[in-house]
C-alpha positions as semicolon CSV with decimal commas, in nm:
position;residue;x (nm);y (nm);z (nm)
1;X;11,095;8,135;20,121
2;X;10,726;8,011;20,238
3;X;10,843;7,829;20,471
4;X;11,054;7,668;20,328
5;X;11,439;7,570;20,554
6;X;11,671;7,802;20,508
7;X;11,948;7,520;20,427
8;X;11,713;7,450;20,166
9;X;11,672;7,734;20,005
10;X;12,044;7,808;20,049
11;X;12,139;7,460;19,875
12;X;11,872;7,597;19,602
13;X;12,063;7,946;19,536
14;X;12,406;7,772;19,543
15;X;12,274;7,513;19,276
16;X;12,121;7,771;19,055
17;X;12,394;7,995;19,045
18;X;12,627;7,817;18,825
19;X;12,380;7,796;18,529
20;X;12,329;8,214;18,497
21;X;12,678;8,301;18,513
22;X;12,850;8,045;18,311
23;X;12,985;8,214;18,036
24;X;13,220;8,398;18,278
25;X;13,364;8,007;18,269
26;X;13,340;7,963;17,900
27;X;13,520;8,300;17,826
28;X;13,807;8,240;18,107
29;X;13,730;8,581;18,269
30;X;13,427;8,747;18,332
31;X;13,271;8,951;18,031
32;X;13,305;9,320;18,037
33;X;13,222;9,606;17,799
34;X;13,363;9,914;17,680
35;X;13,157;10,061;17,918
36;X;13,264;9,918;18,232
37;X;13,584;10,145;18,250
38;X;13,395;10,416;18,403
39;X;13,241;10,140;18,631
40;X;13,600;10,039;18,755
41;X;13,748;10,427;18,771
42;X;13,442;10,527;18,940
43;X;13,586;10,382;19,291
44;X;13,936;10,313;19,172
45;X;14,076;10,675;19,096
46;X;13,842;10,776;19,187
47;X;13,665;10,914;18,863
48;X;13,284;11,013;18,879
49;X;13,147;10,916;18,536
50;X;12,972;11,208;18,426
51;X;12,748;10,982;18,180
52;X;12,642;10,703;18,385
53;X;12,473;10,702;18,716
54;X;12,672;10,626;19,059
55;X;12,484;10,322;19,177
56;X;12,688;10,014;19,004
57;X;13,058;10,126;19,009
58;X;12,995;10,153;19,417
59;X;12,843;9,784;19,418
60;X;13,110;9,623;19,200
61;X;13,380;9,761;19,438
62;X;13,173;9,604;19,761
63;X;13,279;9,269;19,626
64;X;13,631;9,321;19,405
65;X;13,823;9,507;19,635
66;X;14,044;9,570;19,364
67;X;14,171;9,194;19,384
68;X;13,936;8,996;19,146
69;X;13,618;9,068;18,928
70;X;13,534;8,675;18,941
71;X;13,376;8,797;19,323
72;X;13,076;9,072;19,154
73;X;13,018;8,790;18,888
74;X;12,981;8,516;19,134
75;X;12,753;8,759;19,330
76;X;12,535;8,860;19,027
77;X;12,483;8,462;18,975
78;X;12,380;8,394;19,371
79;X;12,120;8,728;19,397
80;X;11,932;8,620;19,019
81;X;11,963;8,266;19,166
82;X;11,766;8,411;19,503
83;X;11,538;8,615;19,310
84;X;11,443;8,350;19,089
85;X;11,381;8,106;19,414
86;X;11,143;8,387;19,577
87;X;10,957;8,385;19,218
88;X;10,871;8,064;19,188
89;X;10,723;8,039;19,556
90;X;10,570;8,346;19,413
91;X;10,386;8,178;19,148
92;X;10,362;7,808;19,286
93;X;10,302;7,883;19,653
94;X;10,593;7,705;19,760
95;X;10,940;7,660;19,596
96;X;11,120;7,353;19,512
97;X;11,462;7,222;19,489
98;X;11,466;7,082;19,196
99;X;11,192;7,271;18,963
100;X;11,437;7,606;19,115
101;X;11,738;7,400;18,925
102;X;11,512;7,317;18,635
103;X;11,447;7,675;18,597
104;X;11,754;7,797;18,630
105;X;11,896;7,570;18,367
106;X;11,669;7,593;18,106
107;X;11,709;7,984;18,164
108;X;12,049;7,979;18,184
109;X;12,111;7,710;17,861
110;X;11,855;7,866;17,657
111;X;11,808;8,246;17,709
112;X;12,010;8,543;17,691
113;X;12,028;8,545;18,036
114;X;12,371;8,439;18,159
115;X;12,531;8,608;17,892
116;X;12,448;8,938;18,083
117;X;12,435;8,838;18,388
118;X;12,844;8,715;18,367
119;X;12,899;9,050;18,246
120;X;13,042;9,317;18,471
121;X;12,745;9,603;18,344
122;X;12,424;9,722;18,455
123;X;12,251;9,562;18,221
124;X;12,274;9,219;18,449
125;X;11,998;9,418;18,665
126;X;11,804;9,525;18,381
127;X;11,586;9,167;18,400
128;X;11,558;9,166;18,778
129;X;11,443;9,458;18,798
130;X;11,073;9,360;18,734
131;X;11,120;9,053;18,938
132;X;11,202;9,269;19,224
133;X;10,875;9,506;19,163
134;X;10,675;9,193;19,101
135;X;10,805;9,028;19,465
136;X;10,727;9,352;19,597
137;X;10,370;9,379;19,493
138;X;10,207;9,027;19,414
139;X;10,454;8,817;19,608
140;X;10,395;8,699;19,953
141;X;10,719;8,736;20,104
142;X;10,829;8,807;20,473
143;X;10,947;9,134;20,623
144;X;11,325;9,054;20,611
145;X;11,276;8,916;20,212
146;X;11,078;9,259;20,168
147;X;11,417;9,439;20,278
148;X;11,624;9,265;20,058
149;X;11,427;9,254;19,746
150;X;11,374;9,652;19,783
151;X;11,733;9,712;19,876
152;X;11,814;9,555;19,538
153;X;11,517;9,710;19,321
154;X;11,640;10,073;19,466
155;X;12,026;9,923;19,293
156;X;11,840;9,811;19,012
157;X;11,661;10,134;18,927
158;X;11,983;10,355;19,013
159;X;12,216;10,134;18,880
160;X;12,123;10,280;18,472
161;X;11,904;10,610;18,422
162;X;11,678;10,370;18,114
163;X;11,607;10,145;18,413
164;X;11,378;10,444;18,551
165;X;11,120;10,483;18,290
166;X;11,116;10,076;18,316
167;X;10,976;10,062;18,649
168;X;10,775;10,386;18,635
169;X;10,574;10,172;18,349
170;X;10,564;9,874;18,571
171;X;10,402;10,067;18,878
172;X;10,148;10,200;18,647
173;X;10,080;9,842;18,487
174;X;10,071;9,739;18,895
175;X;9,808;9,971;18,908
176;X;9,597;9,875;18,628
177;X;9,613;9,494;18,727
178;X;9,504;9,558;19,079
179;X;9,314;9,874;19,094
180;X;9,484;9,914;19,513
181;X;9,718;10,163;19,656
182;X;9,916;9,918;19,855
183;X;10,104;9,719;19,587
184;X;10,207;10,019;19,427
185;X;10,335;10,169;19,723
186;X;10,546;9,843;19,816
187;X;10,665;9,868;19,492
188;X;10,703;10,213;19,442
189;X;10,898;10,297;19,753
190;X;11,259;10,148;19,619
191;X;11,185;10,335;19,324
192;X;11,159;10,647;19,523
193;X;11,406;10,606;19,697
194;X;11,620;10,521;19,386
195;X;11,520;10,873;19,260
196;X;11,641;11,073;19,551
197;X;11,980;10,842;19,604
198;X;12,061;10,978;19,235
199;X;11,926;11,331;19,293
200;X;12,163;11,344;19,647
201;X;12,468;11,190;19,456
202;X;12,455;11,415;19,160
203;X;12,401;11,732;19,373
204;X;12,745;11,618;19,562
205;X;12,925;11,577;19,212
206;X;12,821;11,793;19,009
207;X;12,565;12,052;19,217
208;X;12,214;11,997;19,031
209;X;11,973;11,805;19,221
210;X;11,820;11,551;18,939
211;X;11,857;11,204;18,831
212;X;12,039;11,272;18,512
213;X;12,213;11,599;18,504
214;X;12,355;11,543;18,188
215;X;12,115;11,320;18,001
216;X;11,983;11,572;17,793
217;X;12,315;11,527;17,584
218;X;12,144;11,142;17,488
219;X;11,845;11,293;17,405
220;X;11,920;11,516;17,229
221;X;12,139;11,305;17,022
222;X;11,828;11,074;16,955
223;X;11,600;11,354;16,836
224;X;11,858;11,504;16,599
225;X;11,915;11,199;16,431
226;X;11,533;11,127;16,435
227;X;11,511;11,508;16,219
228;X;11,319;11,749;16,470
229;X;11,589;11,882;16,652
230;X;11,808;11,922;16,378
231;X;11,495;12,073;16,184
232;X;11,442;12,285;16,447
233;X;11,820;12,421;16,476
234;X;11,811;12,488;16,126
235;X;11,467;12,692;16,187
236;X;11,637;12,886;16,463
237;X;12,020;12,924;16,387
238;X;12,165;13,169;16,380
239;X;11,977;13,407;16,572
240;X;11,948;13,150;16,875
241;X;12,330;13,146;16,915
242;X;12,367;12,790;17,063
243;X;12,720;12,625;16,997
244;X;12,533;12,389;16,733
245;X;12,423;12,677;16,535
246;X;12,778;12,632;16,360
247;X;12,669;12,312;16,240
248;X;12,351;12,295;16,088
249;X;12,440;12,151;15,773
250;X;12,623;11,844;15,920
251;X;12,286;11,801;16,113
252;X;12,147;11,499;16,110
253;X;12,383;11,235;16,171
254;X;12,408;10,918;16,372
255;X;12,347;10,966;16,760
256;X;12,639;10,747;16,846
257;X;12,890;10,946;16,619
258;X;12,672;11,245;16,761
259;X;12,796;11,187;17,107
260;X;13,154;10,998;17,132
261;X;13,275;11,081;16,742
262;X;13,600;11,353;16,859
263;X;13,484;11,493;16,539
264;X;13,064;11,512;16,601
265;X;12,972;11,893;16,655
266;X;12,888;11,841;16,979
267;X;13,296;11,747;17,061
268;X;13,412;12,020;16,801
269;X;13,412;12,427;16,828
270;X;13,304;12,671;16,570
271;X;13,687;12,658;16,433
272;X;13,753;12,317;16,400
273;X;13,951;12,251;16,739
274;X;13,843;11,959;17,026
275;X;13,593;12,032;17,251
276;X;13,680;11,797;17,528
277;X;13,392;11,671;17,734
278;X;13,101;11,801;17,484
279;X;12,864;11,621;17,576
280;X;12,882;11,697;17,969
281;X;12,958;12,082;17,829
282;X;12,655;12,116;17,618
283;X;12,394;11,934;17,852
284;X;12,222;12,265;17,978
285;X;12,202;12,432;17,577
286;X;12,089;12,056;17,469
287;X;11,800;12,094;17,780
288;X;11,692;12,420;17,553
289;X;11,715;12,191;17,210
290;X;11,490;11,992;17,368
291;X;11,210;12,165;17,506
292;X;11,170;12,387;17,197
293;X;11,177;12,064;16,968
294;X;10,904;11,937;17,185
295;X;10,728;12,234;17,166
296;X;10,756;12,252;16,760
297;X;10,727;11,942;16,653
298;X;10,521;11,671;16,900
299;X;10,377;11,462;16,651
300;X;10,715;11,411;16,425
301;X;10,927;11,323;16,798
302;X;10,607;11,072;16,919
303;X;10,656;10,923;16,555
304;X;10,998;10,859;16,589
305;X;11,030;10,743;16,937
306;X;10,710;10,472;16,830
307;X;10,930;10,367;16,551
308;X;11,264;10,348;16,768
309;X;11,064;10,129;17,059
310;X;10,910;9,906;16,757
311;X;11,277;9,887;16,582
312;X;11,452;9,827;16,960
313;X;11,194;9,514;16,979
314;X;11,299;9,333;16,679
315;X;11,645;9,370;16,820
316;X;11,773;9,128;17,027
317;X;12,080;8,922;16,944
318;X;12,326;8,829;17,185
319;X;12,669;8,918;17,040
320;X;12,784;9,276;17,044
321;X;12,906;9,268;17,414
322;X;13,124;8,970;17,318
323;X;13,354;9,113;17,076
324;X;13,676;9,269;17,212
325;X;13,605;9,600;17,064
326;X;13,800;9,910;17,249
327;X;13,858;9,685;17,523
328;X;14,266;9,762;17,520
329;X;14,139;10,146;17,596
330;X;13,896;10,061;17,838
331;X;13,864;9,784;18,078
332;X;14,198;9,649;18,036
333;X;14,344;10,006;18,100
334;X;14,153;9,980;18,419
335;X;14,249;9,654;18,518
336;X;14,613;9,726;18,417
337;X;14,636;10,020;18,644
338;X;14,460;9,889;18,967
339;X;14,418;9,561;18,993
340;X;14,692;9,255;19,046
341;X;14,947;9,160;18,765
342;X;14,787;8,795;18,775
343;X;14,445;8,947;18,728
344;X;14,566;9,150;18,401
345;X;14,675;8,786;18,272
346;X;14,355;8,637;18,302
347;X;14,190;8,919;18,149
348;X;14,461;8,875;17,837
349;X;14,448;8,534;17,818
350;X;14,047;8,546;17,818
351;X;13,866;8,437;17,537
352;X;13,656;8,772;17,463
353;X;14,014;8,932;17,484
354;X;14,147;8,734;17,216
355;X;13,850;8,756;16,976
356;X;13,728;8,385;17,036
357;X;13,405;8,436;17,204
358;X;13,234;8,524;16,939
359;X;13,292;8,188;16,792
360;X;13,279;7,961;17,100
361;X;12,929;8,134;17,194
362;X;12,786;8,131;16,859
363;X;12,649;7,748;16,911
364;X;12,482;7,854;17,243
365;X;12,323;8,130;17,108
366;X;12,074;7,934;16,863
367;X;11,834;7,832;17,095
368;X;11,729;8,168;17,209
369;X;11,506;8,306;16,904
370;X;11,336;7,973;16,883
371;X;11,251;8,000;17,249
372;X;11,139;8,327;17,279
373;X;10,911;8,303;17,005
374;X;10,764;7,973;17,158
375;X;10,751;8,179;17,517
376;X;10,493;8,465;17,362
377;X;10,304;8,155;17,229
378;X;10,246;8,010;17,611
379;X;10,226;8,343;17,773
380;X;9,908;8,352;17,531
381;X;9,772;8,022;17,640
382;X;9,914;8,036;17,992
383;X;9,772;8,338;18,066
384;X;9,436;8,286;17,928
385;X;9,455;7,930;18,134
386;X;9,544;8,151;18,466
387;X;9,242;8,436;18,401
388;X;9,018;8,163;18,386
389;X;9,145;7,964;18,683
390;X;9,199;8,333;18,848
391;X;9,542;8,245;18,963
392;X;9,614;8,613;18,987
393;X;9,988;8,529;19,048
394;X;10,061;8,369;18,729
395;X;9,854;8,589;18,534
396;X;10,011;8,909;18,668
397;X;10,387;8,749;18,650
398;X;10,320;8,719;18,257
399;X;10,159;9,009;18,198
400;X;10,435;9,182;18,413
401;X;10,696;8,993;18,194
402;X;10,544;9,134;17,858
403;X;10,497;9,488;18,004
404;X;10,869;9,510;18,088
405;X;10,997;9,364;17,745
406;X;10,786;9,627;17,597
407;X;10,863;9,902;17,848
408;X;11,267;9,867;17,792
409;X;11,219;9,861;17,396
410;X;11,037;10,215;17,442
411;X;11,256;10,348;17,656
412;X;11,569;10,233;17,482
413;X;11,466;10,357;17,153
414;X;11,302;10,637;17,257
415;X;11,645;10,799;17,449
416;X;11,883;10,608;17,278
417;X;12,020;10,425;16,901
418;X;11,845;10,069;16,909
419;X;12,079;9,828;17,011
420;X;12,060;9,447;17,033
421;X;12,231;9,411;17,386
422;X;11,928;9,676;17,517
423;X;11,691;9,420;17,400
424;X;11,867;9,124;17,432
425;X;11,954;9,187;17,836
426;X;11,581;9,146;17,956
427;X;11,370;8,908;17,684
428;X;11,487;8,609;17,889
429;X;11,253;8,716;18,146
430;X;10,985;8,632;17,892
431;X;11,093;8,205;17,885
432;X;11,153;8,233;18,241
433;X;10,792;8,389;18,384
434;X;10,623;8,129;18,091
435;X;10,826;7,823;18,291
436;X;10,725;7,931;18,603
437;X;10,370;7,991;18,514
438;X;10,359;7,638;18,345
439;X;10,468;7,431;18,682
440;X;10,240;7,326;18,899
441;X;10,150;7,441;19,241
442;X;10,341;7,366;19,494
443;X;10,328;7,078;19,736
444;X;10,442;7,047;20,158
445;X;10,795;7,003;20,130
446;X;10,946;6,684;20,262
């Protein structure tokens, strides 16, 4: 906080809060996803989610308590709110009231920004992520802030297994713009420690020590659907005997369908009857897949992940989280089941529920294009103005900011189907490091 009083600094979080979590407000209820079923049942049933990691389902239960998901929304508003507070004395030298409300606003009214963090997902760390790394290894910040800010980069990078190769990209770019052990160590020791909290948890549930025991089931759904792996299959089938063998000539289709259709081959047998749980079933043959398809065709898999990370860039629409898609199935199921009757009513009686927030949204959501695109304009000029000046800060937060937009569009496309939310969830960093780079230093505090 640079010495900055704490009342201050609390008033500032408090202040800020409202503007990234507002939607929540708009839509009645807070936003969820199809995905944040397995979130809920994670702690509820309790129900390990064999596709997701163990880190978020754990956090949202620390503040719902099975009473109310307003609390983990309200929460995800006050830590961006703090993180955003410790940036800007970051950058400036010293925060300020009202340029921490200013940029919490113009985030909040003009980015994608609170339209994932109101959401009850993972992806409302995706963006704070590198603002934790960045505190960690340009930021001046005291012991106690080091604690906190690493306690929630080691949530951040556990919280979703595409968060990993995100800050593994950012410690080498940490590297590269300072050429020193130290920062990267600081910044490298949540992510660490990240690493072996997933490794511990999935060796309890499921008794392989690794981050992802079944992620090979996602990518190997992205490389058949790219062509090599369902080139290769077709090159080794039948004499390989793998369950996919007995569908070759379905081989490629679309890596969604690949993994959740009930009819994909990975959720069929040989004879036409379900396969339940495929995907967690066929991780260890899909592990084989892969490392032969890697070994017979590099070039073709480097070609397609390049044009997956340049197609995941161009994506980045706020809108297909909104939609009430499978949420009868999913989160209300969850809610229904373990959570109070009034709580199930506001859920109902939400807007996202009833199909509306598509169109109450829509109007807020015009800004953001225009924005970004004028954001990769200043970073330009901003950070040419900072080399020059060698305000090291400011240069580094930009360059940090670009490096994680393009980071998460590699690693998204590359292990997954481009999607706009993957996109979508961290290009508001982009607006908010230009903002902060464009105020001026700051002055004693009154």
């Amino acid at each position: 906080m640079s010495h900055a009083p704490r009342f201050l600094a609390l008033l500032a979080v408090l202040a800020g809060a409202p503007f990234l979590v507002w939607p929540a407000w708009l839509n009645g209820y807070p936003l969820v996803f199809i995905d944040t079923v397995s979130y809920l049942l994670h702690t509820t049933v309790p129900e390990v989610p064999w596709d997701k990691t163990q880190a978020y389902g754990p956090f949202l239960h620390l503040f719902h308590w099975q009473r109310s998901l307003w609390a983990p929304v309200l929460v995800q508003g006050l830590i961006a709110s703090h993180l955003i507070w410790l940036l800007q004395g970051a950058v400036r030298g010293r925060p300020h009231l009202g340029w921490h409300v200013l940029a919490c606003a113009g985030v909040g009214l003009l980015t994608s920004a609170p339209w994932f963090l109101a959401t009850l997902m993972p992806d409302a760390l995706t963006g704070l992520l590198p603002i934790c790394l960045y505190l960690l290894a340009f930021g001046r910040v005291t012991l106690g802030q080091t604690l906190w800010v690493g306690s929630l980069a080691v949530l951040a990078v556990a919280a979703h297994l595409s968060h990993l190769p995100v800050a593994l990209a950012l410690l080498a770019l940490t590297l590269v713009l300072t050429w020193r052990p130290g920062p990267v160590l600081r910044a490298g020791l949540p992510v660490a420690l990240a690493v072996l909290l997933l490794c511990t948890a999935n060796a309890i549930a499921f008794g392989r020590f690794t981050p992802s025991p079944h992620g090979s089931a996602f990518l190997l759904a992205r490389l058949q659907a790219d062509g090599p792996a369902a080139a290769l299959l077709r090159d080794r089938c039948p004499d390989a005997g793998w369950h996919l063998c007995a569908f070759t000539d379905r081989l490629p289709i679309d890596s969604d369908e690949f993994l959740w259709d009930e009819t994909s081959p990975l959720n069929r047998e040989a004879d036409g009857s379900l396969r339940r749980m495929g995907g967690m079933r066929g991780a260890e043959e899909a592990r084989a897949i892969i490392a032969e398809t890697l070994a017979a065709y590099p070039a073709e898999v480097a070609a397609a992940a390049l044009r997956n990370g340049l197609a995941q860039l161009g994506k980045m629409q706020v809108g297909d989280t909104l939609v009430p898609d499978h949420l009868a199935a999913s989160a209300r199921r969850a809610i229904e089941g373990h959570f109070p009757a009034e709580e199930l009513a506001q859920f109902d009686t939400g807007a996202q529920m009833r199909g509306m927030l598509p169109g109450l949204a829509a109007p807020w959501l015009l800004p953001h294009l225009p924005v970004l695109l004028a954001s990769l304009g200043g970073a330009l000029w901003l950070g040419w103005r900072a080399a020059r000046a060698r305000d090291w800060p400011r240069a580094a937060l930009l360059v940090f900011a670009l490096g994680a937009l393009a980071a998460n569009a590699a690693a998204a496309g590359a292990l997954s189907k481009p999607h706009d939310r993957y996109q979508a969830r961290i290009v508001w960093l982009l607006p908010l490091a230009v903002g902060l780079a464009a105020m001026p230093r700051g002055r004693p505090l009154q």
